[in-house]
C-alpha positions in Angstrom: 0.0 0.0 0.0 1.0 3.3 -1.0 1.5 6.3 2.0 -0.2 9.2 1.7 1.1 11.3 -0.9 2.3 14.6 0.9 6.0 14.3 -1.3 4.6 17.4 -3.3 4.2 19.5 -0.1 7.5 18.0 1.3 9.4 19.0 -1.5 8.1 22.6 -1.5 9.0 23.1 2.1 12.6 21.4 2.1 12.8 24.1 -1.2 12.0 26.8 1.2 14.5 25.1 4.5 17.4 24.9 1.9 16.9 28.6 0.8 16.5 29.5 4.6 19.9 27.0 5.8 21.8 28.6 2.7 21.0 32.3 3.9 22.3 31.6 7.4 25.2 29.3 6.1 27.8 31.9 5.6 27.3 33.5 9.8 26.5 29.8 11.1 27.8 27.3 9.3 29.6 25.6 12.7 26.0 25.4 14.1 24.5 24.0 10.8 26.9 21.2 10.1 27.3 20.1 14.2 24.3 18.2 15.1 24.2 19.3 19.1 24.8 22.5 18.0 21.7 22.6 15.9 19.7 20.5 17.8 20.1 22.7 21.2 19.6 26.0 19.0 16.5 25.1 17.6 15.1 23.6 20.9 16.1 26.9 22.6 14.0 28.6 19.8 11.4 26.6 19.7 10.6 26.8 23.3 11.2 30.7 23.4 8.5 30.6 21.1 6.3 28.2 23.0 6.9 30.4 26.3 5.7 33.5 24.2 2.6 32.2 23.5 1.7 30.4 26.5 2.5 33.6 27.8 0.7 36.0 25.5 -2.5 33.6 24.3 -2.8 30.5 26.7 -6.2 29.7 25.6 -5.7 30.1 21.5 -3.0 27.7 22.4 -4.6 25.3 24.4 -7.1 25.2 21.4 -5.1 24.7 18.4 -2.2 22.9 19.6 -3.8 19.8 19.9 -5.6 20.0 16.6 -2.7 21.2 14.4 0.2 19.0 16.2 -1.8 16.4 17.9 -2.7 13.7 15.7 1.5 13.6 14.0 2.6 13.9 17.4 0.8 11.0 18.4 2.4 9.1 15.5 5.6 10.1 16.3 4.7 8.4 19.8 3.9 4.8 18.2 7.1 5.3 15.8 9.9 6.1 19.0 7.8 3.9 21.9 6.5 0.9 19.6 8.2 0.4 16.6 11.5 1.4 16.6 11.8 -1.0 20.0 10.0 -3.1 18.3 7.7 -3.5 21.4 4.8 -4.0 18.5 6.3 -7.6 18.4 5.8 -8.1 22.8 3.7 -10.0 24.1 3.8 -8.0 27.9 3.0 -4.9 25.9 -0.5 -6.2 24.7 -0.9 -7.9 28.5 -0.5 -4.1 29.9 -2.6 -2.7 27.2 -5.4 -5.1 27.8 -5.2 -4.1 31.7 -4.4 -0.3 30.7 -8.0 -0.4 28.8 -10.3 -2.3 31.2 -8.9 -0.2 34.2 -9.7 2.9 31.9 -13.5 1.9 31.1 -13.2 1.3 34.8 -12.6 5.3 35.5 -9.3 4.1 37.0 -7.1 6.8 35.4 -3.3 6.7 35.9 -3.7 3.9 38.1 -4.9 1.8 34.9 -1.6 2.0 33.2 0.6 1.7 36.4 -1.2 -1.6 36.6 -0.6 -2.4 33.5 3.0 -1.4 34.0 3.4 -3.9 36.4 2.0 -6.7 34.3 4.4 -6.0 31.6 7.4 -5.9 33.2 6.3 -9.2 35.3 5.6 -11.1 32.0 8.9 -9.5 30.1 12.0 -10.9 29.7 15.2 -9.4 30.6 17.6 -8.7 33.8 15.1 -10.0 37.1 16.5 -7.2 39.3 15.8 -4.4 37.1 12.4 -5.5 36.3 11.9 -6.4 39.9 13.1 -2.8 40.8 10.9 -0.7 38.0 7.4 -3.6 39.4 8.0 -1.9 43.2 8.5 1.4 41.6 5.3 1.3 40.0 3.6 -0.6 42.5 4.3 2.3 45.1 3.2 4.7 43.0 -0.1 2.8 42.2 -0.6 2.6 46.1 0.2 6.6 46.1 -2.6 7.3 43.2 -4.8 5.1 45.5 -4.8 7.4 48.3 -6.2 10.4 45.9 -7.1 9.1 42.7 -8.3 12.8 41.4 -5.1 14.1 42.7 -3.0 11.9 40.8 -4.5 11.6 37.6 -3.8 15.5 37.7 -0.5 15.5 38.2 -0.3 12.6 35.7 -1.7 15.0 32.9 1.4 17.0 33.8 4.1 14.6 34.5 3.1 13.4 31.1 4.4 16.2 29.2 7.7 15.8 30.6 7.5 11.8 30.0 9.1 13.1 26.5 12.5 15.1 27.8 13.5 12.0 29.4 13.2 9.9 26.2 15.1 12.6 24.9 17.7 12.8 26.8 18.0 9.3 27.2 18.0 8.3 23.5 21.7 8.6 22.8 25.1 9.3 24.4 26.4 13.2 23.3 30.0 14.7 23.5 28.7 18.1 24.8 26.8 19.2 27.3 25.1 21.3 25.0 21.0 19.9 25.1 21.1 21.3 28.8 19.9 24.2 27.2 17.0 23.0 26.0 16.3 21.7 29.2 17.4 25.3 30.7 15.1 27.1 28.4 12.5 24.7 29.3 12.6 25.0 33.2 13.1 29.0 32.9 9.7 29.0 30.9 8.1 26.4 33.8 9.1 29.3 36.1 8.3 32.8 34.2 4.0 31.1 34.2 4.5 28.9 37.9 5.8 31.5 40.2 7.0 34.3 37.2 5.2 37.7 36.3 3.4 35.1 33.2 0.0 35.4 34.7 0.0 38.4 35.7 1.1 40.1 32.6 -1.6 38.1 30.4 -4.4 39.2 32.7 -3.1 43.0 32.5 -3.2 42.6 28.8 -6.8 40.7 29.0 -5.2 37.7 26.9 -6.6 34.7 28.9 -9.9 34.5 27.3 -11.2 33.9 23.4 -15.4 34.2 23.8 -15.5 33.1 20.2 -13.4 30.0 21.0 -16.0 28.5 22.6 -13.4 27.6 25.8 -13.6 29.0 28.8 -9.9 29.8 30.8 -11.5 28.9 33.8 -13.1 25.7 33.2 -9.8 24.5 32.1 -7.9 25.7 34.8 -10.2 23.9 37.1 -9.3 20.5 34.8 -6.0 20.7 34.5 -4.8 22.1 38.2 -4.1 19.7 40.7 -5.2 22.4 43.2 -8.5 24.4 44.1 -7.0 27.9 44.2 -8.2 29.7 41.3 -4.7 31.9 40.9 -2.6 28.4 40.4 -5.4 27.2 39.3 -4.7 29.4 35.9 -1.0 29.0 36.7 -0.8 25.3 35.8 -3.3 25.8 33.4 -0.9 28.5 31.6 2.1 25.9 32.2 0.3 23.1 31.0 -0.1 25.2 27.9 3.8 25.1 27.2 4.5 21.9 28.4 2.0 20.2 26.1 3.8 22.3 23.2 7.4 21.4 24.3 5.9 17.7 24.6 5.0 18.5 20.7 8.5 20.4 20.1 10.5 16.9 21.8 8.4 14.7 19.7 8.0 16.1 16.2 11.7 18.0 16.2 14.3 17.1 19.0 13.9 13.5 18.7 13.6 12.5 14.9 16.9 15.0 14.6 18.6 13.7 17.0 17.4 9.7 16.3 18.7 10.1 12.5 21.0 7.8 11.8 23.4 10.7 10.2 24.0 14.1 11.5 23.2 16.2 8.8 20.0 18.3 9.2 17.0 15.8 8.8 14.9 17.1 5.4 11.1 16.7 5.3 11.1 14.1 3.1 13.4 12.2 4.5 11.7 12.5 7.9 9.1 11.2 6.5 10.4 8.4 4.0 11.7 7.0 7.4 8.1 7.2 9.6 6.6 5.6 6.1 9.4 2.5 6.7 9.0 2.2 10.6 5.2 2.4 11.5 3.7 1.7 7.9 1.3 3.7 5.2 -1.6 2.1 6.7 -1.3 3.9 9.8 -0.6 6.6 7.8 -3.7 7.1 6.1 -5.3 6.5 9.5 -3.8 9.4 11.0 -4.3 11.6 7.9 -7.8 10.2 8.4 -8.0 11.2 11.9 -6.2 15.0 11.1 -8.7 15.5 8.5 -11.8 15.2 10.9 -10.0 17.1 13.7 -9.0 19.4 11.7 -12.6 19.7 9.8 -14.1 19.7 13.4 -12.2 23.1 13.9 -14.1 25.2 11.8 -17.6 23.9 13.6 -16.2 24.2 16.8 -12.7 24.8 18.1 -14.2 23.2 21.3 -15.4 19.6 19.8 -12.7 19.2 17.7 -10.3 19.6 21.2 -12.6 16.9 22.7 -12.5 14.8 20.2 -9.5 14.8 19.6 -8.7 14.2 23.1 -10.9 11.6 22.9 -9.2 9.9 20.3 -5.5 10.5 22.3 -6.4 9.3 25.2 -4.5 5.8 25.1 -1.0 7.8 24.2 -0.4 9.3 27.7 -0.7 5.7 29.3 1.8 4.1 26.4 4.6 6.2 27.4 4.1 5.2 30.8 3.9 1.3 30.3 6.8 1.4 27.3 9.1 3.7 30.0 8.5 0.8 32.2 9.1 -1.8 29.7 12.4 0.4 28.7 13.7 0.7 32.1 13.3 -2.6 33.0 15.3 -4.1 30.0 12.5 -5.9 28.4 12.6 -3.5 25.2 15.8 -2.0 23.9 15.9 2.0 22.9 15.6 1.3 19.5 15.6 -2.0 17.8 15.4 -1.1 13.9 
C-alpha cells in the first residue's frame, strides 16, 4: 500500500529550508553542520516561542495545539515507543494494554496503566533485578494514586508532558553538554507562568480569554490544576499550555533529529520516508484520516474538535508510561530497527 502522498508539499518546504539554511550558512555554518549544536539551537528557539505564546494567548493555544500537532505527534509516539523497540512484536506490551484499557472503562485513570506497567514488566523478559526494581516502583506509586485518585490523575496529565524530555535525553550518548539548554530554556519558561510575572502580565493585557473559541480559561484551569485555588489554578493551566507544546516540540523536532541515523540536518522528506518504513502507510492514512476530521471539526467548533481529539488520544499518555516501564526494566531496547 502506498503512503499518503504529501512528497509534493514535502518537496516545497525542504525548497523553502534549503533557501532559509543557505541564507544563514555563511554567519552559522559551525552550528548547521554540528548536530548538538543545531539541535540545542532550535530547541532553545522553539521553546522561546512556546513560552511566548503560553504567555501572551494560553487559551488560542490550548485550542489549536492539539488540533494542528496532535494527531502527527501521536504518530511520532507509536514510531519512538512501539516500533522502533519493536515492542509491537511483545507479548507484555498487549498484556499491559489489555489491563491499561479495562482499568480505563473502569474510570481508574493513571492507576490503569501503572497496573498495566506492572503486568508487563512481570511477564517480560530481561535482567530480574531491574524488572523487579521498575514492578515496586510502579507498584508504590499505584498505592500513592490510590490514596487520591483525582489528585493523581492531575499531576499525571502534567508529569506526562515531561515523559518526552526524558526519552530525549536518554536516547543517545552526546559529547557536549550542550542539550542542557533545552532543558534550561524549558525550566526557565516552567518558572516565568509557575511562580514568574506570566499570569499576571496576560491578565493585565486581558489575553486569557477567546469568547469566540467557545473555551472557557477557567473551566480548564479547574481540569488541568491539581489544586483548588483559582490563581494556580490558571498557573498550571498556563504551564500546561507550554508543556503540552514542548511535549510536541520533543516529539516532532528534537527526537527524529537527534534519532537520524546521520547528523546532517533531517529534510522533510526524508523525515518522513523514514516514519513511512517504521510504523507503515496504513497507519498513515489512518492518522491523515483522523487530522482531517479534527481538523474539519475546527471550523464547527474549536471546542469539539479539542474533545474529540482528546478523545481519540487518550491511550497515548498511558503508552509512554507502560513502554518507559518496559524500557527501564530491559524488556525492550531504545531502539531495535
Amino acid at each position: 500500500m502506498l503512503a499518503p502522498p504529501l512528497q509534493p508539499a514535502l518537496s516545497v518546504l525542504d525548497a523553502a529550508r534549503g533557501r532559509f539554511y543557505s541564507a544563514l550558512r555563511p554567519i552559522a555554518r559551525s552550528v548547521l553542520t554540528q548536530r548538538e549544536r543545531r539541535i540545542a539551537l532550535a530547541g532553545t528557539a522553539l521553546l522561546t516561542s512556546a513560552l511566548i505564546a503560553a504567555s501572551a494567548l494560553p487559551l488560542l493555544l490550548l485550542a489549536f495545539g492539539p488540533i494542528i500537532w496532535g494527531v502527527p505527534h501521536l504518530i511520532s509516539d507509536l514510531r519512538y515507543l512501539v516500533a522502533r523497540p519493536n515492542l509491537h512484536k511483545s507479548l507484555p506490551l498487549y498484556a499491559a494494554a489489555a489491563v491499561t484499557i479495562g482499568g480505563s472503562i473502569l474510570g481508574l485513570g493513571v492507576r490503569a496503566s501503572l497496573a498495566g506497567t506492572i503486568v508487563a514488566v512481570t511477564l517480560g523478559g530481561g535482567v530480574r533485578a531491574r524488572r523487579a526494581a521498575v514492578a515496586a516502583g510502579a507498584g508504590g506509586l499505584l498505592f500513592a494514586a490510590s490514596q487520591s485518585p483525582w489528585l493523581a490523575d492531575a499531576i499525571f496529565l502534567h508529569a506526562h508532558n515531561l515523559v518526552a524530555f526524558a526519552y530525549w535525553l536518554a536516547w543517545r550518548k552526546r559529547s557536549t553538554r550542550l542539550h542542557w539548554l533545552v532543558v534550561g530554556a524549558f525550566a526557565a519558561g516552567s518558572a516565568w507562568l509557575l511562580v514568574g510575572p506570566g499570569l499576571a502580565i496576560a491578565s493585565a493585557a486581558g489575553t486569557l480569554d477567546a469568547e469566540w473559541s467557545g473555551l472557557a480559561m477557567r473551566d480548564l484551569a479547574w481540569a488541568l490544576s491539581p489544586v483548588d485555588d483559582p490563581t494556580w489554578s490558571l498557573r498550571f493551566a498556563m504551564f500546561f499550555a507550554f508543556a503540552q507544546t514542548a511535549h510536541y516540540v520533543v516529539w516532532l523536532h528534537l527526537l527524529p533529529q537527534d534519532a537520524a541515523r546521520r547528523g546532517a540536518p533531517l529534510t522533510f522528506s526524508q523525515g518522513y520516508r523514514g516514519l513511512v518504513r517504521d510504523v507503515g502507510a496504513p497507519l498513515l492514512w489512518l492518522a491523515a484520516a483522523a487530522a482531517l476530521l479534527v481538523g474539519g471539526l475546527a471550523f464547527v467548533s474549536l471546542a469539539w474538535a479539542r474533545d474529540v481529539y482528546l478523545g481519540v488520544a487518550f491511550f497515548h499518555a498511558h503508552l509512554e508510561l507502560i513502554a518507559g516501564g518496559l524500557l527501564l526494566a530491559g524488556v525492550a531496547s531504545r531502539d531495535a530497527t
